[in-house]
ROVEX-778469 format. One record per residue (C-alpha): x, y, z. Coordinates in pm, 1 decimal. Layout:
% residues N
+----------+----------+----------+
:       xx :       yy :       zz :
+----------+----------+----------+
:        X :        Y :        Z :
...
+----------+----------+----------+
This chain:
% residues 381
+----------+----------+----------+
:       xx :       yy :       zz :
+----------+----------+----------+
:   -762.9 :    564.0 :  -3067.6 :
:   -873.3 :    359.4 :  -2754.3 :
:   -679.6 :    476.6 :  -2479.5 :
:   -618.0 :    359.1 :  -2088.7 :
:   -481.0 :    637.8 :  -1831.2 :
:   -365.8 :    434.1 :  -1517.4 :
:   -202.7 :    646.7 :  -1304.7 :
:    -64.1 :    656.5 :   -961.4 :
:   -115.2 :    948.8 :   -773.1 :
:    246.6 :   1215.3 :   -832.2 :
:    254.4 :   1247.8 :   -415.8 :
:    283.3 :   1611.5 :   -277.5 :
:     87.5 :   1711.3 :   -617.2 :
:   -192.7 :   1507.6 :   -770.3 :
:   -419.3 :   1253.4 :   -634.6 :
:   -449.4 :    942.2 :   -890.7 :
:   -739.4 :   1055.6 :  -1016.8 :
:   -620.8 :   1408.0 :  -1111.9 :
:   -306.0 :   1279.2 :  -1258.0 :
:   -523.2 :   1089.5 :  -1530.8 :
:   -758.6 :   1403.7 :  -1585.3 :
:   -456.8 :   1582.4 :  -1644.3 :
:   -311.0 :   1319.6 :  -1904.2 :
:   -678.8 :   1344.3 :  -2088.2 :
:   -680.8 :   1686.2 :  -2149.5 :
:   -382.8 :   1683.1 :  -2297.7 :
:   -468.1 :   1412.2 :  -2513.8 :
:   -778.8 :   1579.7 :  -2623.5 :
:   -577.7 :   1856.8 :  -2724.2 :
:   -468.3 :   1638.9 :  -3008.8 :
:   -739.5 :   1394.1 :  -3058.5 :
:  -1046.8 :   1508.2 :  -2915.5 :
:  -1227.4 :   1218.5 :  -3067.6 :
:  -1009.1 :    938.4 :  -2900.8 :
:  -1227.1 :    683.7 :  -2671.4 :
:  -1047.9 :    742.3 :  -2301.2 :
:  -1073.8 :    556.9 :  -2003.3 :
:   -923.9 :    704.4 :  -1686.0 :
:   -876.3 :    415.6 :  -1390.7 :
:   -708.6 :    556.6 :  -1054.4 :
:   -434.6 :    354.7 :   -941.2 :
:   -257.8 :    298.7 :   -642.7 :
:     -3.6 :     -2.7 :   -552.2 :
:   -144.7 :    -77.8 :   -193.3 :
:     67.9 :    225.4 :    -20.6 :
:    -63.5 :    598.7 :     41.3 :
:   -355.1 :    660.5 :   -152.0 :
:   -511.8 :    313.2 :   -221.1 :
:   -800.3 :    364.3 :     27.2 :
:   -907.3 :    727.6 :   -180.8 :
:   -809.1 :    541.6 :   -521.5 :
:  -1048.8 :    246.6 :   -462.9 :
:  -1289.7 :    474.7 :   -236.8 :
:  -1363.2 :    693.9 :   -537.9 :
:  -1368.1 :    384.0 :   -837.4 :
:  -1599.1 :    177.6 :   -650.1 :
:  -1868.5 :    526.1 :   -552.1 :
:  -1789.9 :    395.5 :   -145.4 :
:  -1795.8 :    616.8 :    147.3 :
:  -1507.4 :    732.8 :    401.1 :
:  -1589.8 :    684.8 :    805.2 :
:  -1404.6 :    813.8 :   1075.4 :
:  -1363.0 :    707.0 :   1415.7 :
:  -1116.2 :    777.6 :   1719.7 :
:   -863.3 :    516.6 :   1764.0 :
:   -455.0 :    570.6 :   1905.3 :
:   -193.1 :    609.8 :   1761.3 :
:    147.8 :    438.8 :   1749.6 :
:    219.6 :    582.9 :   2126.1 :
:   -146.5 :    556.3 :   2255.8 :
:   -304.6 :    877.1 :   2199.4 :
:   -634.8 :    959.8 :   2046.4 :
:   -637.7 :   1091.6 :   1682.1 :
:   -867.5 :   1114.6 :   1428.0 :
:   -851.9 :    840.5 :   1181.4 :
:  -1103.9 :    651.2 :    977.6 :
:  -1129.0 :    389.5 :    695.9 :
:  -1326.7 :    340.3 :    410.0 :
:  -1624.0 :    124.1 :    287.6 :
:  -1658.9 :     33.8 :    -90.4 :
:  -1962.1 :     46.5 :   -300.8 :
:  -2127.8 :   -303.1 :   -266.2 :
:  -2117.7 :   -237.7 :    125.0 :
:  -1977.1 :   -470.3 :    246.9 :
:  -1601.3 :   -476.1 :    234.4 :
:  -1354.5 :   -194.4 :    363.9 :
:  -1060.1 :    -87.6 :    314.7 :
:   -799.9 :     24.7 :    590.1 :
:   -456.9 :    201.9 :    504.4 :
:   -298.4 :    115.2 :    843.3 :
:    -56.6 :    386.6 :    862.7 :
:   -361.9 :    623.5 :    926.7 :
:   -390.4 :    500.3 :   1298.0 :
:     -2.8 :    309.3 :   1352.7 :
:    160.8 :    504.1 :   1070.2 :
:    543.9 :    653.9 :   1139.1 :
:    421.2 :   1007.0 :    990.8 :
:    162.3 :   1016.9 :   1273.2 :
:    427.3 :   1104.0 :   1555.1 :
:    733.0 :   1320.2 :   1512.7 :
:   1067.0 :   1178.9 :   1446.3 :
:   1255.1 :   1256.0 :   1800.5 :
:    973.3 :    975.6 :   1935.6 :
:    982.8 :    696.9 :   1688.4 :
:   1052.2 :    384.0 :   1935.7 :
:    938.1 :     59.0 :   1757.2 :
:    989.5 :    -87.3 :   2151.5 :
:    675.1 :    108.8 :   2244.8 :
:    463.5 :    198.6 :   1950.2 :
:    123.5 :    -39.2 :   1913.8 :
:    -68.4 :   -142.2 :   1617.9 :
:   -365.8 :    -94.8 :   1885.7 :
:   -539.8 :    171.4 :   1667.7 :
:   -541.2 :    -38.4 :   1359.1 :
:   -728.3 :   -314.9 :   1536.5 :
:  -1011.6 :    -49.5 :   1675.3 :
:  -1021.5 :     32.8 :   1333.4 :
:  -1074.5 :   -291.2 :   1228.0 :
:  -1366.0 :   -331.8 :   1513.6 :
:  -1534.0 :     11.5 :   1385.7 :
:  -1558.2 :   -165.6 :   1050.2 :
:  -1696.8 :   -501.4 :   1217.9 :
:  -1995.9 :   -230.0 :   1339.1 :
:  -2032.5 :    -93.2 :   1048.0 :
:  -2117.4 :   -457.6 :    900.9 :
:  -1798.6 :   -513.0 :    684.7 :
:  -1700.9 :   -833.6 :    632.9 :
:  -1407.1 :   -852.6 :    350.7 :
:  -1139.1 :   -617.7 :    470.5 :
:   -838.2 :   -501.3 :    198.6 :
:   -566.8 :   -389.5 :    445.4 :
:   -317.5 :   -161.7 :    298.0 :
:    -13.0 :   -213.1 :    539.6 :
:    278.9 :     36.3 :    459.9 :
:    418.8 :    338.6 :    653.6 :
:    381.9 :    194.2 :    947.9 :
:    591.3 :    308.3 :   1274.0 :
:    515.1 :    -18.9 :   1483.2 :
:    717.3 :   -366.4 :   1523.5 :
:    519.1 :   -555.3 :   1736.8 :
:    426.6 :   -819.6 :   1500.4 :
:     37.6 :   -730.2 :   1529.4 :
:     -6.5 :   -768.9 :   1891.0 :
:   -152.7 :   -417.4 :   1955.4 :
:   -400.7 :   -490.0 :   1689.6 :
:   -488.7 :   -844.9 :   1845.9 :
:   -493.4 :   -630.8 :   2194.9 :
:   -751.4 :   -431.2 :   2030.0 :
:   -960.2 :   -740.2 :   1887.3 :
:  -1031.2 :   -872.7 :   2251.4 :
:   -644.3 :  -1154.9 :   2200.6 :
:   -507.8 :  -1193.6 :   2557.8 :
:   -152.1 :  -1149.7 :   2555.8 :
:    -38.1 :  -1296.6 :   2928.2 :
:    291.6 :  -1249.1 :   3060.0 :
:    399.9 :  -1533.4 :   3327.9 :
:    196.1 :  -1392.2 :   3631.8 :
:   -124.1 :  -1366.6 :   3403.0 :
:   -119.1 :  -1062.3 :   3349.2 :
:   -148.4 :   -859.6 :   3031.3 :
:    183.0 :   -746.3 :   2843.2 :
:    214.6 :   -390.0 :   2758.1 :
:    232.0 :   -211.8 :   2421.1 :
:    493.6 :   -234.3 :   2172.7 :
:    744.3 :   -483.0 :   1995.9 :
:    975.5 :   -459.7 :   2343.2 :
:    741.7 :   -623.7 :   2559.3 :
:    667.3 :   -902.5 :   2330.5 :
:   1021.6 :  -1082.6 :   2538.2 :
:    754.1 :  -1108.5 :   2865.8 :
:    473.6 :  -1261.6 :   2607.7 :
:    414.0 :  -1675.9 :   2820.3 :
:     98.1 :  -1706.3 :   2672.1 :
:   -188.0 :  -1643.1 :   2406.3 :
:   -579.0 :  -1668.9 :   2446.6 :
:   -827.9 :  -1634.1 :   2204.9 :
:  -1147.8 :  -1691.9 :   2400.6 :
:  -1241.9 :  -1319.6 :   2455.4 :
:  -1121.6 :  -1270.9 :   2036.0 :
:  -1413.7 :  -1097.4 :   1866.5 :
:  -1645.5 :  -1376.4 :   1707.5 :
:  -1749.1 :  -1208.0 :   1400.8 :
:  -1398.7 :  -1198.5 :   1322.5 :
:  -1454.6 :  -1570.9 :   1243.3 :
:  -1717.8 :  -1461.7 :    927.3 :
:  -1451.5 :  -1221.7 :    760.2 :
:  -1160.4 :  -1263.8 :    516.3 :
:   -869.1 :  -1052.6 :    526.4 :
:   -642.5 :   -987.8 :    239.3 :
:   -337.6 :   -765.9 :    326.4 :
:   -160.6 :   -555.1 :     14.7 :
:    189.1 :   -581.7 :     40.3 :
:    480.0 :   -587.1 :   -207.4 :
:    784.0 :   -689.8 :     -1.2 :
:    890.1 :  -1026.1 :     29.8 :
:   1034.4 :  -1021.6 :    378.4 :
:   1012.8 :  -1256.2 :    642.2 :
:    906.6 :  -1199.3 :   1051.6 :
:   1286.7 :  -1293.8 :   1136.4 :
:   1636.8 :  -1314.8 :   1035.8 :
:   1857.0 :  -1067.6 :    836.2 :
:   1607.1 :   -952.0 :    646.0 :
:   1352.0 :   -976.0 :    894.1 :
:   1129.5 :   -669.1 :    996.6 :
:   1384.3 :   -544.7 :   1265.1 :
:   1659.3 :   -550.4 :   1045.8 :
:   1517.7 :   -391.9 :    739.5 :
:   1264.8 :   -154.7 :    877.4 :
:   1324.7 :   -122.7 :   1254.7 :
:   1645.2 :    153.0 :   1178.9 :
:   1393.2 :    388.3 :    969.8 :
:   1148.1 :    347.4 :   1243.0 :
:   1424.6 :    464.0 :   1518.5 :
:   1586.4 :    138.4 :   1651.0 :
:   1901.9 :    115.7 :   1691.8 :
:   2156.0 :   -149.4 :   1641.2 :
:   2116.2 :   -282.8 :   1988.9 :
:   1749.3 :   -236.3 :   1960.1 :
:   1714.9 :   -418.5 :   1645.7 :
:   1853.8 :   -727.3 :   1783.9 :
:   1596.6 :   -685.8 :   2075.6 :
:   1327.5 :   -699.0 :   1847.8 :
:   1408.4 :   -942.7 :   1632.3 :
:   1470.5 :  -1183.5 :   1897.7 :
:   1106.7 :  -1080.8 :   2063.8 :
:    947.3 :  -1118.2 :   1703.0 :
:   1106.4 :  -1467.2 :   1741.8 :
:    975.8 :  -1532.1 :   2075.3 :
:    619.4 :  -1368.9 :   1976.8 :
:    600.9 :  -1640.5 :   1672.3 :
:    732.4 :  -1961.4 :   1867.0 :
:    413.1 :  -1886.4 :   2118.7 :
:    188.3 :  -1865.9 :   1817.7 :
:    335.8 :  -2169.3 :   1675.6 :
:    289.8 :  -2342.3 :   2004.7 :
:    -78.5 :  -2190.8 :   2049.2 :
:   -179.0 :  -2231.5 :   1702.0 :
:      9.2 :  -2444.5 :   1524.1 :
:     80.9 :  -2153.9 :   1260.5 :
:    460.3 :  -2132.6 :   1212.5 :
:    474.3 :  -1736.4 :   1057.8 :
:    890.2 :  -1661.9 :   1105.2 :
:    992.3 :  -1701.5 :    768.6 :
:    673.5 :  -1703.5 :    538.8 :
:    809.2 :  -1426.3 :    248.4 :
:    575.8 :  -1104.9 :    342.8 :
:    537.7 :  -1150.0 :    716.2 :
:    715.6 :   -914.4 :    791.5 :
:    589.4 :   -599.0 :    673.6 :
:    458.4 :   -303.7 :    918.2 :
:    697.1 :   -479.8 :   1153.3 :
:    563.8 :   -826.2 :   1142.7 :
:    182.8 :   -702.6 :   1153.8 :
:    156.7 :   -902.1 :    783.8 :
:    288.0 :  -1233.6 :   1026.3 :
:    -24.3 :  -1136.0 :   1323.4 :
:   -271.0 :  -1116.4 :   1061.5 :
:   -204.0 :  -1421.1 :    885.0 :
:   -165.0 :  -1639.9 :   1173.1 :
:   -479.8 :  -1519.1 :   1392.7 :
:   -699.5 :  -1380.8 :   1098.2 :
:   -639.3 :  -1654.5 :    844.0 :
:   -500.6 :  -1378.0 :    643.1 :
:   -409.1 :  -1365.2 :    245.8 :
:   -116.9 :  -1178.1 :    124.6 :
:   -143.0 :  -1015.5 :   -229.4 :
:     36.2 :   -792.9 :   -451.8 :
:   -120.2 :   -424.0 :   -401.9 :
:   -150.3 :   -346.8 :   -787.8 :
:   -308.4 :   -682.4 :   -811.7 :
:   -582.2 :   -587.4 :   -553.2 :
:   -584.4 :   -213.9 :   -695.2 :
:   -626.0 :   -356.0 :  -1050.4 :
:   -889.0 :   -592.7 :   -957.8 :
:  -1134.4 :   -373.5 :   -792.4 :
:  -1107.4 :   -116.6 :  -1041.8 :
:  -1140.7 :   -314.4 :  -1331.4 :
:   -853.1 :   -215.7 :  -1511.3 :
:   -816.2 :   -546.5 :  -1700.8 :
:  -1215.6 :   -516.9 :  -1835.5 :
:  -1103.0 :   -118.0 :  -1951.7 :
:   -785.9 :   -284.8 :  -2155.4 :
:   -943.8 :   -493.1 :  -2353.0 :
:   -960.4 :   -322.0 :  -2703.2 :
:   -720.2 :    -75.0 :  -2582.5 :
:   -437.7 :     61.3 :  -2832.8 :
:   -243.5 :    229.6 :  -2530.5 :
:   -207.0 :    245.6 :  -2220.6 :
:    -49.9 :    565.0 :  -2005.8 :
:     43.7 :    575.2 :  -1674.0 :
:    280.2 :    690.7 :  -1417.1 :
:    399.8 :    810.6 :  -1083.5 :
:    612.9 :   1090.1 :   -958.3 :
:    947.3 :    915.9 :   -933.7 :
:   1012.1 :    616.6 :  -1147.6 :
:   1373.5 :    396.9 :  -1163.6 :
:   1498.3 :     79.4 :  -1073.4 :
:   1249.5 :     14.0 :   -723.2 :
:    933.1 :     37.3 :   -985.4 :
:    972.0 :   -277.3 :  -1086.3 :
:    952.1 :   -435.5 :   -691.9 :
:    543.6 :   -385.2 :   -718.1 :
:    470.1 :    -16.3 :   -813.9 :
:    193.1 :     80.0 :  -1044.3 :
:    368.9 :    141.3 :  -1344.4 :
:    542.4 :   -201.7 :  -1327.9 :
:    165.6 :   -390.3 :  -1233.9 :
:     -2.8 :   -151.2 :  -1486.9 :
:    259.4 :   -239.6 :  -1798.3 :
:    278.1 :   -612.6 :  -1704.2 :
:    -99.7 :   -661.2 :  -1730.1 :
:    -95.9 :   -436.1 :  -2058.2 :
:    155.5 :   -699.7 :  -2227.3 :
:    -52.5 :   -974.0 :  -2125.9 :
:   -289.1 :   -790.2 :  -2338.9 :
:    -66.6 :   -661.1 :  -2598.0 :
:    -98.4 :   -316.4 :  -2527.8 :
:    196.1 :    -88.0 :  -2549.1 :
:    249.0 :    137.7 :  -2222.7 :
:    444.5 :    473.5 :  -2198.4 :
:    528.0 :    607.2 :  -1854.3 :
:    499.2 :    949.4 :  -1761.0 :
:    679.7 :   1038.0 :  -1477.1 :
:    765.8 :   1334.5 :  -1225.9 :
:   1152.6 :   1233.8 :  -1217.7 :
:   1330.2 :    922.8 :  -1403.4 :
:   1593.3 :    783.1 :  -1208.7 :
:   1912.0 :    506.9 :  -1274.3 :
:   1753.9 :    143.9 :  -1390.8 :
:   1464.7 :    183.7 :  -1586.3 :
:   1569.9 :      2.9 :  -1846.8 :
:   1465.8 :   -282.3 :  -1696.9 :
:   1105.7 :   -206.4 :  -1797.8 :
:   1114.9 :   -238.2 :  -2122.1 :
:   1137.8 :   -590.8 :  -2082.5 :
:    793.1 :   -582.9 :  -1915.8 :
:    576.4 :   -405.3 :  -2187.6 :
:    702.9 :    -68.9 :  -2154.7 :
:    751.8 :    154.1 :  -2473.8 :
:    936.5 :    463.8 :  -2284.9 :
:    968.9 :    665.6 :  -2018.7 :
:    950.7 :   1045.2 :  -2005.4 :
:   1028.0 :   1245.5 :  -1770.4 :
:    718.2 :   1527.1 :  -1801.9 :
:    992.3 :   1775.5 :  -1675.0 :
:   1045.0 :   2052.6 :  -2009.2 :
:   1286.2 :   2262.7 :  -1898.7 :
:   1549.2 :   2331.1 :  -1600.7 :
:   1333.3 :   2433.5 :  -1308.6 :
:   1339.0 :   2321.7 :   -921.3 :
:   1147.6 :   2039.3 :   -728.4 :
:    895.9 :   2296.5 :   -586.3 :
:    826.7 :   2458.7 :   -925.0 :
:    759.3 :   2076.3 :  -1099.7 :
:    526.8 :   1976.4 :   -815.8 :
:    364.2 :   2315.2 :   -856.2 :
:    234.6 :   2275.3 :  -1176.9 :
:    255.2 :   1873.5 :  -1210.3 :
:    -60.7 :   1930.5 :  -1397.7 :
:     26.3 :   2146.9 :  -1637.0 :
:    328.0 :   1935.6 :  -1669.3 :
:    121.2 :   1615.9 :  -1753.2 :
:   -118.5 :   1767.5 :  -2002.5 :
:    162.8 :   1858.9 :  -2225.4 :
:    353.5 :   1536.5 :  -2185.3 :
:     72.0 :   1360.4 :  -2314.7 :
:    -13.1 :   1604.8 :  -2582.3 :
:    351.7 :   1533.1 :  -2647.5 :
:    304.8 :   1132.4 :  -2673.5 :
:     -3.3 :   1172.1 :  -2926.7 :
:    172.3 :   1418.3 :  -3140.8 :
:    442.1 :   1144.5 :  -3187.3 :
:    200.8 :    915.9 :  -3207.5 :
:     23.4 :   1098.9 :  -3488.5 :
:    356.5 :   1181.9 :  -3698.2 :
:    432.9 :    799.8 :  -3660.0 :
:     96.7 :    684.2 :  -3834.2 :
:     87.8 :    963.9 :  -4115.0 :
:    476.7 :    843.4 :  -4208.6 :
:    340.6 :    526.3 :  -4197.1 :
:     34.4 :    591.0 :  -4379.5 :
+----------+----------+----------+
């Protein structure tokens, strides 16, 4: 048999890339002579940057940049094999599990960091930039990161507004002359999923400010400064951002990049699938495996079972799932491609014992797939 592994990493257990392994051996435990293909996936959240890092033979740099509430950490981003274009996970420098949860304040956390990241790249001669946007703690539309990239953001005596989504209300004016000019030669496509707008109801205050510690008062605040912050662009640029579907993810930073970094938003399986080739390693496949650690009715809103099994049935390749947990709703993927979904859990034991031996897990949950596989094509034989 030709067979695909296509993975997501099971998080708190196996990178993407040892999740596939794992499915492999236990493959080979059955067929030792099947043709396999492992291919790392991620869906644009945690783990892209290692997943496309490692299929592409690129490099990780770090650098110093702040994070959400101004302090130095140690962050980095990483540069793929032809050399020339990066990718940055931007919760690594403005990401909500960078600062503990008694100071999460989207009114004064700053996308700053991800901008210096975004310079360090510039340096390092990058010039097509993948930016993976989710996690993040900020929801200041982007204006830390267009701090960072040499934007003026003037206040009504001239002076420059602070950080955070709370002082966008004092925002009078934008200027771009001091904006860094190699910023001009790049292209920026940003990874995101969700289909929420800069504003409204479900806006980026309304959906993600709570999780991100606003509260209902402050929500409000910043949704009306998000407003404010995207009638001066409009005015400045011309770019009207407040309800373009994706703007407002990592608290409107989707909505900064587009409108001062002629920005592209695309799926993150899509991007994931594309630089690892996944559709080349399908062709001639018989089936595809793949999988996550949780998978129920949200996997079908852009997660990498969903992307995987959707460009499987374009090539009429049958896809099982192997998951960590199987939740309510996943019925709903078997209209996409998907053959089953089995939970790789085989017998009662708790959450810390599963993620303990996820591996173990896998191999015989795929052992368990070919054996059926097998008994199916000697009955039919």
């Amino acid at each position: 048999m030709n067979i695909v592994i296509a993975p997501d990493s099971f998080k708190g257990s196996l990178s993407a890339r040892e999740a596939g392994l794992a499915m492999e051996r236990g493959i080979r435990r059955v067929n030792p002579d099947s043709i396999v293909k492992v291919v790392p996936m991620a869906d644009g959240g945690e783990g892209t940057m290692e997943c496309l890092i490692s299929a592409t033979e690129g490099r990780f740099v770090t650098r110093k940049v702040m994070n959400p509430l101004g302090r130095e950490i140690e962050s980095g981003f990483g540069i793929l094999g032809n050399g020339t274009t990066c990718i940055i996970e931007m919760a690594m420098s403005s990401g909500l599990y960078l600062i503990e949860s008694h100071e999460r304040d989207p009114m004064r956390t700053t996308t700053y960091g991800f901008g210096q990241l975004i310079t360090a790249a510039l340096d390092q001669g990058c010039r097509e930039f993948i930016l993976a946007v989710g996690g993040s703690a900020t929801n200041d539309g982007g204006a830390g990161m267009l701090q960072a990239l040499g934007v003026k953001l003037l206040g009504a005596d001239g002076e420059d507004i602070g950080f955070g989504g709370g002082e966008l209300a004092k925002l009078h004016s934008v200027q771009t002359d001091d904006m860094d000019p190699r910023l001009s030669e790049c292209a920026f496509i940003i990874a995101c999923d969700v289909q929420n707008p800069l504003i409204g109801p479900k806006g980026a205050s309304a959906v993600f400010g709570p999780q991100k510690g606003a509260t209902p008062a402050m929500v409000s605040q910043l949704d009306e400064n998000l407003k404010h912050f995207a009638d001066v662009i409009e005015r400045t640029l011309g770019a009207a951002i407040h309800h373009i579907p994706g703007t407002g993810a990592a608290g409107g930073l989707a909505g900064g990049i587009l409108a001062f970094l002629n920005g592209k938003l695309e799926s993150g399986i899509s991007i994931v699938a594309r630089v690892t080739g996944l559709e080349e390693a399908m062709q001639g496949a018989d089936l595809v495996l793949t999988g996550e650690g949780r998978v129920d009715f949200q996997t079908v809103g852009g997660k990498t079972p969903y992307g995987v099994a959707r460009l499987a049935k374009s090539h009429g390749v049958p896809v099982i799932i192997l998951a960590g947990s199987v939740g309510e709703g996943v019925n709903v993927l078997y209209e996409h491609g998907v053959l089953a979904v089995l939970s790789i859990v085989n017998r009662p034991m708790t959450l810390e014992e599963a993620m303990a031996h996820t591996g173990p897990l896998l191999e015989d949950a795929a052992e368990q797939v070919m054996r059926i596989i097998h008994t199916t094509a000697w009955e039919d034989g």
